[in-house]
C-alpha positions in Angstrom: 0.0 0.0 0.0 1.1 3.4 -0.8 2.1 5.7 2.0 0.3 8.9 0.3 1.6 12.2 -0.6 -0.9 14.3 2.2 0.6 11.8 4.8 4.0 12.0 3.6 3.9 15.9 3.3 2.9 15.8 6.9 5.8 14.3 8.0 8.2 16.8 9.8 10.8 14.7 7.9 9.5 15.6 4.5 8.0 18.6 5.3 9.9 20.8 2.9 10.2 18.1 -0.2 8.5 19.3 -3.2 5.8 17.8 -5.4 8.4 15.4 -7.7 10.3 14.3 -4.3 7.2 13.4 -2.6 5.6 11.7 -5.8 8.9 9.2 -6.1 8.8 8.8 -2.3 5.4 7.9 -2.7 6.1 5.3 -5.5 8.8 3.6 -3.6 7.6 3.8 -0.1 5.0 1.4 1.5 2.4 1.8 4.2 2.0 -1.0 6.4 0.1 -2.0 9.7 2.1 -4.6 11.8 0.7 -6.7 14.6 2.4 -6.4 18.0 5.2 -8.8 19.4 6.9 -8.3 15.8 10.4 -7.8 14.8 11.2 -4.5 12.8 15.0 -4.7 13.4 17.4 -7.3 14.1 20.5 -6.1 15.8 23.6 -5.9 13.8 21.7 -6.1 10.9 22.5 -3.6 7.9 19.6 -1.4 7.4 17.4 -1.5 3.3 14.9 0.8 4.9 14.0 3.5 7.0 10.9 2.6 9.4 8.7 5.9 9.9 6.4 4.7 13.0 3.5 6.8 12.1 0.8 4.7 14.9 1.4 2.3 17.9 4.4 1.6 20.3 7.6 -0.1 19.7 10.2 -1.5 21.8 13.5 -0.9 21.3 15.7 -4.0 22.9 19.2 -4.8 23.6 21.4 -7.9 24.1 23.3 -8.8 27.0 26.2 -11.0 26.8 24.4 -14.0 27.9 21.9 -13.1 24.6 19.1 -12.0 27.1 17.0 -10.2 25.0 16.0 -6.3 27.0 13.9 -4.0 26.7 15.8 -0.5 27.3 13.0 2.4 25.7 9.7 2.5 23.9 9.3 4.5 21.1 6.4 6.4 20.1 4.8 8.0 17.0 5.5 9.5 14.7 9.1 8.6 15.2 11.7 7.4 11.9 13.4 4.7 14.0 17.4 4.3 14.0 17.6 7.2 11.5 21.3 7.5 11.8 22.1 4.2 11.3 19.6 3.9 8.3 21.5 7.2 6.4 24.8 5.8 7.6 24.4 2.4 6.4 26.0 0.9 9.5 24.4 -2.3 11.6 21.5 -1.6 14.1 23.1 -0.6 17.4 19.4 -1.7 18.7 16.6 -4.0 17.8 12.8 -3.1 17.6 9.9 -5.2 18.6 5.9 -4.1 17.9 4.3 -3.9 21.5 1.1 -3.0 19.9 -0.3 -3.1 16.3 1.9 0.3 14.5 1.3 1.3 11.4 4.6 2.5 9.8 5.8 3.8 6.6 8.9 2.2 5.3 11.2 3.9 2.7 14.5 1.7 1.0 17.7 3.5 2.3 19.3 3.6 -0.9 16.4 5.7 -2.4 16.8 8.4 0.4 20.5 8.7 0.1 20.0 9.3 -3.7 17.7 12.4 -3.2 20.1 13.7 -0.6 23.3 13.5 -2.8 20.8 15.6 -5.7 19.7 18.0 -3.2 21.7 19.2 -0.2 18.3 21.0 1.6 16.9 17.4 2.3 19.9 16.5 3.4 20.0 19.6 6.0 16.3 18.8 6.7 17.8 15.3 7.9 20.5 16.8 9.6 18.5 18.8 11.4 15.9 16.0 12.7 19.1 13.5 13.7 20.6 16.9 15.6 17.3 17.3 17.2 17.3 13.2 18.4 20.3 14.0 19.6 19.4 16.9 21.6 16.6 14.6 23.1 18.2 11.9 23.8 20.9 13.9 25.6 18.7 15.0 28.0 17.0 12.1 28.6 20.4 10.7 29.1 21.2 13.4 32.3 17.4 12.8 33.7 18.3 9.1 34.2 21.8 10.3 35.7 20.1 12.6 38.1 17.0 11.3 39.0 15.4 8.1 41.3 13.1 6.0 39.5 10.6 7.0 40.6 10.9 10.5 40.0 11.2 9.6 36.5 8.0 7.8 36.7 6.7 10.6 38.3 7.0 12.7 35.3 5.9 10.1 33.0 3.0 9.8 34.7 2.3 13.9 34.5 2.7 13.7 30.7 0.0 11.2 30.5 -2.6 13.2 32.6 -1.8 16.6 30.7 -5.3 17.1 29.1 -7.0 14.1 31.0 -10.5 15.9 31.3 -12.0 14.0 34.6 -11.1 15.0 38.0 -9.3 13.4 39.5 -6.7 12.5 36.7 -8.1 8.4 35.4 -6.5 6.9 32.3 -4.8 3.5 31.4 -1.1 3.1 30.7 -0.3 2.7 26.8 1.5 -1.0 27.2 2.5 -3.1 29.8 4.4 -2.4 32.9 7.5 -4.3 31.9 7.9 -1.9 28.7 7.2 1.0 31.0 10.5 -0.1 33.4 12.0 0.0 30.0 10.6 3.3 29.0 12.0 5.0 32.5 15.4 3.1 32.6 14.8 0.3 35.9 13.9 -2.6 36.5 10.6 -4.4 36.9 11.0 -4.9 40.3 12.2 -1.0 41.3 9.2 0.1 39.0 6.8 -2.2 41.6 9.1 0.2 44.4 8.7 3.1 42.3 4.5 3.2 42.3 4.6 2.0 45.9 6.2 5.3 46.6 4.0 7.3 44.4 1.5 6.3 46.6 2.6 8.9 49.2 2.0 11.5 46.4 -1.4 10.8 45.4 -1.0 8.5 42.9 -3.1 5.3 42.9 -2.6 2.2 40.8 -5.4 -0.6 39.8 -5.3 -3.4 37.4 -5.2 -3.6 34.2 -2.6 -0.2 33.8 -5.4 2.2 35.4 -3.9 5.1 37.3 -5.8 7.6 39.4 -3.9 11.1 40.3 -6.1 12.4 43.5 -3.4 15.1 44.2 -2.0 16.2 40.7 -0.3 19.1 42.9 1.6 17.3 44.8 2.8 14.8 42.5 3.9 17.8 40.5 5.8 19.0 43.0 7.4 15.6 44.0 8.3 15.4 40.2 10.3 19.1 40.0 7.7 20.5 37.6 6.4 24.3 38.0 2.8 24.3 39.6 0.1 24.8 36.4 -1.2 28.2 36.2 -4.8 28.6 37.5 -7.6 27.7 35.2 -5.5 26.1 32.5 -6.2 23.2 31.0 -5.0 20.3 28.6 -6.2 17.3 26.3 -6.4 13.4 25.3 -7.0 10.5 26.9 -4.9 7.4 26.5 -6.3 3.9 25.9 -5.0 0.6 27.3 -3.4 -2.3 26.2 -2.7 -4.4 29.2 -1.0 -4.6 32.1 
């Protein structure tokens, strides 16, 4: 299936390509929906395409040097996954594995480096998405360095119940707990630790990934985030998957 022009325009990556670019994008790309529990990289593979995750939650993994297989972030849309390695053509310092059904758009490697030696503006506009992973990661980086576990989770926790319109805060985590540990950089067992705690700053936790927020304030504080000015408001809600 074809990925679309209108959906490929949309694309901060592709934002500024033209009508000609985007048609031959277009006519080499594809547009597919994968189930979860699927393998979208293999590590130390060399990369044919770039993966675009455009819907749905991956798992990027890691092996240990017993070959345990873990799970060490979760990616989320709209995300092109291992974009560095993919322009580079070096092996996949990571794996991926679906945690839920994605959709993705997937675009051969050797196509996109021939449009970027024939026109150095997509190849700034590349530059300047891989400058700004960068950036991202580097702070996530520091935020594991300087703070608990369950600090981090604290802040995950805020971002999901920005715009949650039901007081108090009620949604459902996005995938299961052991990709959550994952997603804040701990284990399993300190994320169990990590909730327990949370409890002391209104945070409540029932099966199936459901959290409740009964003091959003102090939460925020406990997290290091600036108090939200009075009467503002945010938006969605998030759907489960499991816990």
């Amino acid at each position: 299936m074809r990925p679309g022009i209108d959906v490929l325009h949309a694309l901060h990556l592709f934002s500024t390509l033209d009508g000609s670019q985007l048609d031959f994008l277009n006519e080499v790309g594809d547009f597919v929906r994968v189930g979860p529990n699927e393998d979208l990289i293999e590590i130390g593979a060399v990369p044919v395409a770039l993966n675009i995750l455009v819907s749905g939650y991956v798992a990027a993994t890691h092996c240990d040097r017993k070959g345990n297989i873990a799970f060490t972030d979760v990616i989320s849309p709209v995300t092109a996954i291992g974009l560095a390695s993919a322009l580079l053509g070096a092996p996949w310092q990571i794996g991926a594995q679906t945690i839920t059904t994605a959709r993705l758009i997937m675009i051969p490697v050797r196509h996109l480096r021939i449009m970027i030696e024939h026109d150095w503006t997509l190849g700034r506009q590349f530059l300047d998405h891989a400058l700004r992973e960068l950036y991202d990661m580097t702070n996530e980086t520091q935020d594991l360095k300087l703070r608990p576990a369950a600090q981090r989770l604290a802040r995950y926790l805020m971002g999901l119940a920005e715009g949650v319109d039901v007081v108090p805060p009620r949604f459902t985590l996005p995938f299961e707990k052991r990709f959550l540990a994952g997603k804040i950089g701990c284990t399993q067992e300190n994320l169990s630790r990590a909730f327990a705690l949370l409890r002391l700053h209104g945070v409540r936790s029932a099966q199936r990934g459901t959290v409740v927020i009964d003091d959003i304030g102090r939460l925020r504080a406990y997290a290091g985030m600036d108090p939200v000015p009075e009467g503002s408001h945010d938006v969605p809600v998030l759907s489960a998957v499991g816990d």
